[in-house]
C-alpha positions as CSV (number, residue, x, y, z in Angstrom):
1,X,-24.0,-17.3,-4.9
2,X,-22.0,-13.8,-3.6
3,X,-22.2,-11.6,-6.5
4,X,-21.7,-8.2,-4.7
5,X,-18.8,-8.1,-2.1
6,X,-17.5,-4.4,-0.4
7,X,-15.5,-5.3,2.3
8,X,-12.4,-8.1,1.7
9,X,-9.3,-8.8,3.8
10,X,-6.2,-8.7,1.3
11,X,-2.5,-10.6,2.1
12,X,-0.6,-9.4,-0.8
13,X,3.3,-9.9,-1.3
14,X,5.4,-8.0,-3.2
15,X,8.4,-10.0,-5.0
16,X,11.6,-10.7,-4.4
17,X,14.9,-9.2,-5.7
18,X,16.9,-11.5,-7.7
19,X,20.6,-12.6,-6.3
20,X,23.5,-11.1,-7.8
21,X,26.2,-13.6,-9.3
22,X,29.4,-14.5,-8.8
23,X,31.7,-15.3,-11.3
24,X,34.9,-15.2,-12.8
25,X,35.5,-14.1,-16.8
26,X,37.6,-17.1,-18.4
27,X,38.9,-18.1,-21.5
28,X,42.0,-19.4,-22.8
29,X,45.3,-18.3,-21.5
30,X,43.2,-16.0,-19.5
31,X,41.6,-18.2,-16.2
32,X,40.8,-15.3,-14.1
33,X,39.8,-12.6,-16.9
34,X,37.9,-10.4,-14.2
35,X,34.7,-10.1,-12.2
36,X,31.8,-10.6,-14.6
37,X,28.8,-11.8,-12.1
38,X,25.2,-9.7,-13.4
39,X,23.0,-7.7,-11.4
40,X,20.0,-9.7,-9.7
41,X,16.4,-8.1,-11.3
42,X,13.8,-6.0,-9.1
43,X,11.3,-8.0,-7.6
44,X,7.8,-6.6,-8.9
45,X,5.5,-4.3,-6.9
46,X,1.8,-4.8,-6.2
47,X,-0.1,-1.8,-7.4
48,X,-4.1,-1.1,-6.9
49,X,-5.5,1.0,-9.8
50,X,-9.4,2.1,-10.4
51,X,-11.2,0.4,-12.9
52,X,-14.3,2.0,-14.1
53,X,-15.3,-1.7,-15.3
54,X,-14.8,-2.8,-11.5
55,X,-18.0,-2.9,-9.1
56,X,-17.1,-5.1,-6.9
57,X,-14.3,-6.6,-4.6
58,X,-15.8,-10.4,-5.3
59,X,-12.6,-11.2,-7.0
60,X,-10.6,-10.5,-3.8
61,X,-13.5,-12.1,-1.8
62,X,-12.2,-15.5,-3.5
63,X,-8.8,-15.0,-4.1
64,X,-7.7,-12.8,-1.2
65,X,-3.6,-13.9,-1.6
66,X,-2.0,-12.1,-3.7
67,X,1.4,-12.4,-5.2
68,X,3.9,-10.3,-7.5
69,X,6.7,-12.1,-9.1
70,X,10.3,-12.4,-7.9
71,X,13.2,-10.9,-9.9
72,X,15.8,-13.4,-11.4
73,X,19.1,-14.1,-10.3
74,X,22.3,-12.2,-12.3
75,X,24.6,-14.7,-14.1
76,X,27.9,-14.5,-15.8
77,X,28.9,-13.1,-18.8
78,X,27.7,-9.5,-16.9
79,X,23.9,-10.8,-17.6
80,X,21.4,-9.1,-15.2
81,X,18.6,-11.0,-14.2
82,X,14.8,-9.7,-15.6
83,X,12.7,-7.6,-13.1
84,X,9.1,-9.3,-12.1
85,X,6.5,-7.5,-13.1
86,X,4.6,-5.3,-11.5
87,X,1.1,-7.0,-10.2
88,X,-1.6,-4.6,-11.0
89,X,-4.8,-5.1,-9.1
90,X,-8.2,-3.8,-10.3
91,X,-10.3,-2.0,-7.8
92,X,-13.7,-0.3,-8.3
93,X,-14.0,3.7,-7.7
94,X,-14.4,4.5,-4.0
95,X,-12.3,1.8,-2.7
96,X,-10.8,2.6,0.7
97,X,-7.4,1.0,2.1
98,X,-7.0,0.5,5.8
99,X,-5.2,-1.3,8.0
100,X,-6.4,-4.6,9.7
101,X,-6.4,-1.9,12.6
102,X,-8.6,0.4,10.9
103,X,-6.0,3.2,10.1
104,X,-6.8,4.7,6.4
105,X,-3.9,3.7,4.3
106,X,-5.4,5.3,0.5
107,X,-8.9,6.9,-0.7
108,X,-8.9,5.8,-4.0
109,X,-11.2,7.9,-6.0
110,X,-11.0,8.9,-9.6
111,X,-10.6,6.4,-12.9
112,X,-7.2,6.3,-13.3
113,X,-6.1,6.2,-9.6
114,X,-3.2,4.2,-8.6
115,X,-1.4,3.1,-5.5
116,X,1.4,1.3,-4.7
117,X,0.6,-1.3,-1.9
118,X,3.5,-3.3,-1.5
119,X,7.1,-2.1,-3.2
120,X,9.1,-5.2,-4.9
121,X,12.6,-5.9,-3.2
122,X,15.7,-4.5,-4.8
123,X,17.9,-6.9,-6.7
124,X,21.3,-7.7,-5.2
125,X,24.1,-6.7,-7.3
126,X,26.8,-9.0,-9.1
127,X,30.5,-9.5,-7.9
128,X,31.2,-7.1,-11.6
129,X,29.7,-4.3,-10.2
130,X,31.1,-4.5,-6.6
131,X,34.6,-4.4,-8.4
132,X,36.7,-1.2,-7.4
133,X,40.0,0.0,-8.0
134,X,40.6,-1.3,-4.4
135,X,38.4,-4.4,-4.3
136,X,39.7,-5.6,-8.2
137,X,37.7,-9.2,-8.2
138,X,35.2,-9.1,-5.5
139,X,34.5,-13.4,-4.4
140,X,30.9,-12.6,-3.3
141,X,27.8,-10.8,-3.9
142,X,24.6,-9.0,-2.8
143,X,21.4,-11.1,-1.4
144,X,18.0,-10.2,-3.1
145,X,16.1,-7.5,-0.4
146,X,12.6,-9.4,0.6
147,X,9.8,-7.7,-1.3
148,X,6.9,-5.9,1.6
149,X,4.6,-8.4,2.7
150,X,0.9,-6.9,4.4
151,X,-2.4,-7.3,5.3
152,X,-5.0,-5.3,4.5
153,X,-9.1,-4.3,4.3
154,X,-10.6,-3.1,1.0
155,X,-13.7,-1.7,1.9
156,X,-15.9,0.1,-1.4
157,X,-17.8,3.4,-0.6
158,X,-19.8,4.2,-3.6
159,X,-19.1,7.7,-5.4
160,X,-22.5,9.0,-5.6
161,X,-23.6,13.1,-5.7
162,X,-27.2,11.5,-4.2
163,X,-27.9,8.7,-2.0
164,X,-31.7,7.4,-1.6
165,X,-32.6,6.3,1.6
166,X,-35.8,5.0,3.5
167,X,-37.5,1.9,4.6
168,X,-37.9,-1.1,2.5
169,X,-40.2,-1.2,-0.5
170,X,-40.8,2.1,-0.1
171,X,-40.1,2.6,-3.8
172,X,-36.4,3.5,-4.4
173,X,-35.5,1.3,-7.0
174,X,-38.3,2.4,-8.8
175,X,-37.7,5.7,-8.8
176,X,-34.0,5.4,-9.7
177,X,-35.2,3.2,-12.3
178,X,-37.4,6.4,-13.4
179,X,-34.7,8.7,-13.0
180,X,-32.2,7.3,-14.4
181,X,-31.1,4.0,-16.8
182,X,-30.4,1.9,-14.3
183,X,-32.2,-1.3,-14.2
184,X,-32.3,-2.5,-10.3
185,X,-34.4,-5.7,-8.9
186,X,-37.9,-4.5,-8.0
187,X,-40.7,-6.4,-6.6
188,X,-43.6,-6.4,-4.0
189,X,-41.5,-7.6,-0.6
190,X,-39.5,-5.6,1.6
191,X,-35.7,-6.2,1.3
192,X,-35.3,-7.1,-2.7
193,X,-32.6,-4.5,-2.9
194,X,-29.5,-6.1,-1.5
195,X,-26.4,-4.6,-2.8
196,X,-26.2,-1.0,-3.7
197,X,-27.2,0.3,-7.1
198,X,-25.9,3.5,-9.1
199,X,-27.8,5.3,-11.8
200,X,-26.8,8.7,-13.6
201,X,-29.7,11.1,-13.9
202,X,-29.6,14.3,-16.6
203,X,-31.2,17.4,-15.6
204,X,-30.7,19.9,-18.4
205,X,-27.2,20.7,-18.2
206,X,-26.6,19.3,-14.9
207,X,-25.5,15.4,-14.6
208,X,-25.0,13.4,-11.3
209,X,-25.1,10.1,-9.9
210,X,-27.9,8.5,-7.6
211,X,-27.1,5.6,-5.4
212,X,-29.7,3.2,-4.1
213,X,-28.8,1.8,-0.8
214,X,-30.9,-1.0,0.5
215,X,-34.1,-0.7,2.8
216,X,-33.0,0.4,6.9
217,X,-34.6,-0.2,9.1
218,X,-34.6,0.5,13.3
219,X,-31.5,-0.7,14.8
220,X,-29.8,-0.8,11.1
221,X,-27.0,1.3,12.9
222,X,-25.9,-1.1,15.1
223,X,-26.3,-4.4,13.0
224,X,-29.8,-5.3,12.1
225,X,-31.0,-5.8,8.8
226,X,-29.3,-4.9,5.7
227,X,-28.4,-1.1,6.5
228,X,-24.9,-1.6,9.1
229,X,-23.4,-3.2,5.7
230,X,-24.0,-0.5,3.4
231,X,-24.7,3.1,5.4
232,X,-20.9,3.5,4.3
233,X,-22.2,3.8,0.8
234,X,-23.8,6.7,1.5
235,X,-20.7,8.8,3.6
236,X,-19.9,10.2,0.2
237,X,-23.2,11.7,-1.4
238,X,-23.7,15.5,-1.1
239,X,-27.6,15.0,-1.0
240,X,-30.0,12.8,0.8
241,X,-32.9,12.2,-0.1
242,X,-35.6,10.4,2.3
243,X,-38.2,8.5,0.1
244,X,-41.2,7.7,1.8
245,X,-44.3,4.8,1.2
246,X,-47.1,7.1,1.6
247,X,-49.4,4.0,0.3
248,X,-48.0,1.8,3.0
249,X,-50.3,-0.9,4.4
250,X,-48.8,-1.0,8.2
251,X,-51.1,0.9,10.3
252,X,-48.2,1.6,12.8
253,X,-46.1,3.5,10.3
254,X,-47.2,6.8,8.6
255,X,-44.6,9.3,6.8
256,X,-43.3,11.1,9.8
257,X,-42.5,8.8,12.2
258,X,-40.2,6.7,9.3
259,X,-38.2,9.7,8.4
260,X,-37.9,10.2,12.3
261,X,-36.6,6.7,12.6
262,X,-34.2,7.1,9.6
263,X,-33.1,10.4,10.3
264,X,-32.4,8.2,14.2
265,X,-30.5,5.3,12.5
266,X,-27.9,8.4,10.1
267,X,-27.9,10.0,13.3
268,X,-26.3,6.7,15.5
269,X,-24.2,6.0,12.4
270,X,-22.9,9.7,12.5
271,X,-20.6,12.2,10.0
272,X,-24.4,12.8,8.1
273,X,-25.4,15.6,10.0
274,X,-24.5,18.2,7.3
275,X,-26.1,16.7,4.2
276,X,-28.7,18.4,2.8
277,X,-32.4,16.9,2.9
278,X,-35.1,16.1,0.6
279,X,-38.2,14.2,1.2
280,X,-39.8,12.4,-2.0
281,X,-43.1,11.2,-0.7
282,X,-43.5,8.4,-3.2
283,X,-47.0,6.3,-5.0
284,X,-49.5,9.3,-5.1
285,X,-50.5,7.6,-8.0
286,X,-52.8,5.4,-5.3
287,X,-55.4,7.5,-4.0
288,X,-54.8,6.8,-0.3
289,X,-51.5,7.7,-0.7
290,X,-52.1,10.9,-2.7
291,X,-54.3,12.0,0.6
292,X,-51.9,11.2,3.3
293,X,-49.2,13.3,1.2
294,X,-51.0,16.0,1.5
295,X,-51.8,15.5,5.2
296,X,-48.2,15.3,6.0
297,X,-46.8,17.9,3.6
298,X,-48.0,20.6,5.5
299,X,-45.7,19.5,9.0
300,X,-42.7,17.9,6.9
301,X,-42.1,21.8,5.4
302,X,-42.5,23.0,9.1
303,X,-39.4,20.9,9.7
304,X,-37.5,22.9,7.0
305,X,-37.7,19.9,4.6
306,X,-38.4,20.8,0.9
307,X,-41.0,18.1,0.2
308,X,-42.0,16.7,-3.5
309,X,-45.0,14.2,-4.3
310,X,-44.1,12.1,-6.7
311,X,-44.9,8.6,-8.5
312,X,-42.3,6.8,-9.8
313,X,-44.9,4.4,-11.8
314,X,-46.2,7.4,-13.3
315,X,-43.6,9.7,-13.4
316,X,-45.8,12.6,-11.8
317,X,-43.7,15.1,-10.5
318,X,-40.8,13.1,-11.2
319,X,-39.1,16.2,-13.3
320,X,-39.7,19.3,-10.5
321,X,-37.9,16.4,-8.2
322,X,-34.7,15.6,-10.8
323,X,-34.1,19.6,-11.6
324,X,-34.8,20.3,-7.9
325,X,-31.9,17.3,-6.8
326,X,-29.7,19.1,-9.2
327,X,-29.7,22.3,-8.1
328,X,-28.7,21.3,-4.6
329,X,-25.8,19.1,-6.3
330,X,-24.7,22.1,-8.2
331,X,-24.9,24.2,-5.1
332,X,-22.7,21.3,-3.0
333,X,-19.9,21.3,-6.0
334,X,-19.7,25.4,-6.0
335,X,-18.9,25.1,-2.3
336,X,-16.7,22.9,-2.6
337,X,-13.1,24.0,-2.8
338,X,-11.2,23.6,-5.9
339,X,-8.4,20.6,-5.8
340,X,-5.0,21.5,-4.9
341,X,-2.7,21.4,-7.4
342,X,-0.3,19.2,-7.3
343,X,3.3,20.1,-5.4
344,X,6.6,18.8,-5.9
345,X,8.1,19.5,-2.1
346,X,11.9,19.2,-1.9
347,X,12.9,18.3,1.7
348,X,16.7,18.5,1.9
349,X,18.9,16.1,4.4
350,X,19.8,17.9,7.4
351,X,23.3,18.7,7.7
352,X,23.9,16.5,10.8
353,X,21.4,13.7,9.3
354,X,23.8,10.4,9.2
355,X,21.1,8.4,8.1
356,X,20.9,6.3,11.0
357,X,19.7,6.2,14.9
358,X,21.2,4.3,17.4
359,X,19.5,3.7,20.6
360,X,19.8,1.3,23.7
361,X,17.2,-1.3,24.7
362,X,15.8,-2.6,27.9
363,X,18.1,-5.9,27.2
364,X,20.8,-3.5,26.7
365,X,21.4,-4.4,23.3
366,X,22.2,-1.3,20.8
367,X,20.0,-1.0,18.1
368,X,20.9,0.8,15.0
369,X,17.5,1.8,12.9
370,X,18.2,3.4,9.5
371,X,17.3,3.1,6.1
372,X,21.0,1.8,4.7
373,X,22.5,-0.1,7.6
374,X,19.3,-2.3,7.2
375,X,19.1,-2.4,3.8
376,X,22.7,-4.0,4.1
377,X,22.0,-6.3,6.5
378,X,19.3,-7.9,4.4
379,X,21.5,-7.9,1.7
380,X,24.7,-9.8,3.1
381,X,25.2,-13.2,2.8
382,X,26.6,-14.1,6.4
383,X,28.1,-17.3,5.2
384,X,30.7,-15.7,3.1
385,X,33.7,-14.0,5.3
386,X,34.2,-11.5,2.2
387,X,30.5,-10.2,2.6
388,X,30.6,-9.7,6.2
389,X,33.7,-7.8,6.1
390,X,32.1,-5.6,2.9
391,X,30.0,-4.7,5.3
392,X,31.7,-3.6,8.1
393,X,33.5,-1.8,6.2
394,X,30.6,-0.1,4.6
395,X,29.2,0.5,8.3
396,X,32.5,1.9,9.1
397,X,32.6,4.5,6.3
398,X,29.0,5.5,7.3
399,X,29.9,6.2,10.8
400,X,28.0,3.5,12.5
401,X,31.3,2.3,14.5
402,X,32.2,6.1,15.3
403,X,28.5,6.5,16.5
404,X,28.2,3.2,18.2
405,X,31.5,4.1,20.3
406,X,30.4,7.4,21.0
407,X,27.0,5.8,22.2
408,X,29.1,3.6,25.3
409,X,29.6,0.3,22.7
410,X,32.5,-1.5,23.8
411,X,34.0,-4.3,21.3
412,X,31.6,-7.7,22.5
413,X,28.7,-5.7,22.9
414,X,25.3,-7.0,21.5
415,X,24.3,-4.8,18.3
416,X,21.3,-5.5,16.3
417,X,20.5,-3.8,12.9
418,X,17.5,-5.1,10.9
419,X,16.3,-8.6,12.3
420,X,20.2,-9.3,13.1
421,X,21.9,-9.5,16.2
422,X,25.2,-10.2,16.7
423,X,28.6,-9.3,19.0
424,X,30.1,-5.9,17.9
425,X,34.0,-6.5,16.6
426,X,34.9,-2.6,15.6
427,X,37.7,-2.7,12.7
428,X,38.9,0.8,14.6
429,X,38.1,1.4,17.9
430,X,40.9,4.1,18.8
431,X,41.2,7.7,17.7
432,X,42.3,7.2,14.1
433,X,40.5,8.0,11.0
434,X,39.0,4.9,9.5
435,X,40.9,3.3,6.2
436,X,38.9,1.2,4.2
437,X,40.3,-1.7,3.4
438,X,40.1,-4.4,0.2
439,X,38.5,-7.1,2.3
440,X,36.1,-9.2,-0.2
441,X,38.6,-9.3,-3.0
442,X,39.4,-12.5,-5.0
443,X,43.5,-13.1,-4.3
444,X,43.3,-15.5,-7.2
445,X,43.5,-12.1,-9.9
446,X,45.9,-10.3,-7.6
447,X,48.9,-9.7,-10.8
448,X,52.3,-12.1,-9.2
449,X,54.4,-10.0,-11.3
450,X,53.5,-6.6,-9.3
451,X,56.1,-4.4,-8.0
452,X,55.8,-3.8,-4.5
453,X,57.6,-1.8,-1.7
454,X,59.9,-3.3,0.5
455,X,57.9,-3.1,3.8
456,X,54.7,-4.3,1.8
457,X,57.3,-7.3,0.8
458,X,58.9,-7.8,3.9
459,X,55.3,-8.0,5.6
460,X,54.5,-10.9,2.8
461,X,57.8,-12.6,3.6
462,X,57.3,-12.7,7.5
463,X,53.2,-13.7,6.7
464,X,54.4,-16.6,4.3
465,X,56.8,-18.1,7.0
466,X,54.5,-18.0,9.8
467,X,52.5,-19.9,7.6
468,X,54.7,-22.4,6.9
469,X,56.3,-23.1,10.4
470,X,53.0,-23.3,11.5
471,X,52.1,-26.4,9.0
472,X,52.4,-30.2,10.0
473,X,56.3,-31.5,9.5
474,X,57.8,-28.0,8.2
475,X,61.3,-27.1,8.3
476,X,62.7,-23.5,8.9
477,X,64.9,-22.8,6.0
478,X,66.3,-19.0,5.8
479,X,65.0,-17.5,2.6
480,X,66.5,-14.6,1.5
481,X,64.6,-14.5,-2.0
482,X,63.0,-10.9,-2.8
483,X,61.0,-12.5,-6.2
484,X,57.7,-12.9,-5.3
């Protein structure tokens, strides 16, 4: 059975925003008491935060589809719907986001971390809080936005100051066991360490982490063996550390010509070339092995490589090697520059920014791209002739007619905004400043007993006959009554 995954594919979807509602306030002797329609909840987000308790993506490796919850719809009585909560997702420390075309999305490093993968959609709001001085009883409301929907890789780099490397059983889960507390498999055949393994090692006032990355081998850099799958887990150390079977029983192989084929393999693999080196020529504590260590010691130092002989059975040397690890960790984390302080930047709207864009296609269709026009769009219900003409006349006051006019757009023209398309039918397409109108209002709360001015009610007058002549059977009778 899988017990260590670091690398899973993740669909996640953030929810959905809740409708808004429509409704009417009633009671008696009151049938139309006002818009009273609630606010449709946020849908929840999904969120990665680093869990020191996390080692492993092998939850993800089984359950790869992940879903927040949707808001809830509004309802009468001006009751908003509840928001969905927020899916958190536990991620071990060193967990990299990318794309499913490789492009880094988040490094998350650091207990605590947290990143916002997929934003919940933004509840649609009730026909009560659509109500205006203009638009008095609004007969529709807003659609729930969609909450983001992606793919992803989660691919775990462990967060290690020192990573071990070498052939297998060459002895570096023993010494990690001897260096530190960690408890890794060991046994007499090559290849018993199969996932990574972390141990924390004190040296006087100095601590840092060890990582244990299983046996490479030649060719590990492009796919064979164990060491393709987990040379990532070594792109973070500050310190390498080559460990070396000087009591090995292959006559073919001898100290040098390993760390030559290691230092080959982190060579093909690449970004390793600036770590510092130490050799650990390991199992002195067998006489054959003690003798070729001193054999070798001589030309590994020629190299420029600082060289200790050590037995991690025995624990010879195995102090020199921990304080000498620690100074070259201490000397890596003085280098290192300090972490920038976190900065509030304020980036102001251009003057001329109309939050929008409107370009022309091959197909010649106009496309308007902008944060608000679109999040409109989604938001509409198209089957409802009060919406639609909301909107326009929320694209109007924008400027998106004015631009689209200025652009070439001629009334019938194809426009698409969002993921819909349809024929472009300007409310103003001549020089005068756009009026918004009260399009999406309820007539059934418009007050009968309101005074109006004479052109208003001559306009009514002329609107109510054509209505009438126009019906099945009607007679024109002159009607000369002003009480509406």
């Amino acid at each position: 059975m899988t017990s260590f995954v670091d690398r899973a594919v993740l669909h996640v979807k953030a929810g959905d925003g809740g409708h808004g509602c429509v409704s009417i306030h009633r009671e008696k002797f009151k049938p139309f008491g006002g818009p009273d329609g609630g606010d449709g909840g946020h849908g929840g987000s999904v969120t990665l935060i680093v869990d020191p308790g996390v080692h492993t993506l092998l939850d993800f490796h089984f359950h790869p589809h992940q879903k927040a919850r949707n808001g809830n719809g509004g309802a009468g009585n001006d009751r908003d719907g509840a928001n969905g909560e927020t899916l958190e997702l536990r991620v071990p420390d060193g967990t990299v986001v990318q794309s499913l075309d490789g492009e880094v999305i988040a490094d998350l490093v650091g207990v605590g971390t947290k990143f916002e993968l997929a934003r919940g959609g933004r509840g649609g709001r009730g026909n009560a809080s659509l109500a205006s001085t203009r638009r008095k009883a609004p007969g529709f409301a807003e659609l729930g936005e969609p909450g983001e929907q992606l793919d992803v890789v989660l691919e775990l780099k462990s967060v290690a100051d020192v990573g071990l490397v070498g052939f297998p059983s060459a002895g570096k889960s023993s010494l990690i066991a001897a260096m530190s507390a960690a408890r890794p498999k060991i046994a007499d055949y090559p290849f018993t360490t199969l996932v990574p393994n972390l141990g924390v090692v004190q040296a006087g006032e100095q601590t840092y982490t060890v990582a244990d990355v299983p046996g490479l081998i030649p060719g590990a850099a492009t796919g064979k063996g164990l060491g393709l799958e987990f040379l990532r887990h070594i792109e973070r150390t500050a310190v390498l550390v080559h460990v070396v079977d000087t009591a090995a029983l292959e006559t073919e192989r001898d100290p040098v010509s390993d760390i030559d084929a290691i230092e080959a393999e982190l060579t093909a693999y690449g970004g390793l070339e600036d770590r510092p080196r130490l050799v650990v020529l390991n199992k002195i504590d067998v006489p054959d092995g003690r003798d070729l260590a001193d054999i070798v010691r001589p030309e590994l130092e020629g190299r420029g490589f600082a060289v200790h002989a050590i037995s991690a059975v025995t624990h010879e040397g195995l102090r020199e090697l921990t304080f000498a690890v620690a100074e070259l960790v201490k000397q890596h984390r003085l280098a290192a520059p300090p972490p920038e302080r976190t900065r509030i930047v304020l980036r102001p709207v251009a003057v001329d920014d109309t939050g929008f864009t409107i370009d022309r296609d091959a197909e010649g269709v106009y496309v308007v791209q902008g944060g608000a026009p679109e999040r409109w769009v989604r938001q509409t219900n198209f089957d409802n002739d009060e919406a639609v003409g909301y909107l326009a006349d929320r694209l109007a006051r924008l400027g998106v007619e004015a631009a689209l006019k200025k652009a070439g757009a001629a009334p019938g023209d194809p426009v698409r905004i969002g993921v819909r398309e349809f024929d472009w039918q300007p409310n103003v397409f001549g020089e005068e400043e756009f009026v918004p109108g009260n399009r999406g209002t309820d007539y059934r709360v418009e007050d009968p007993n309101k005074r109006i001015g004479a052109a208003e009610r001559k306009a009514l007058r002329a609107a109510r006959r054509k209505r009438y002549e126009d019906s099945p059977g009607a007679t024109v009778v002159e009607d000369d009554d002003d009480d509406f």
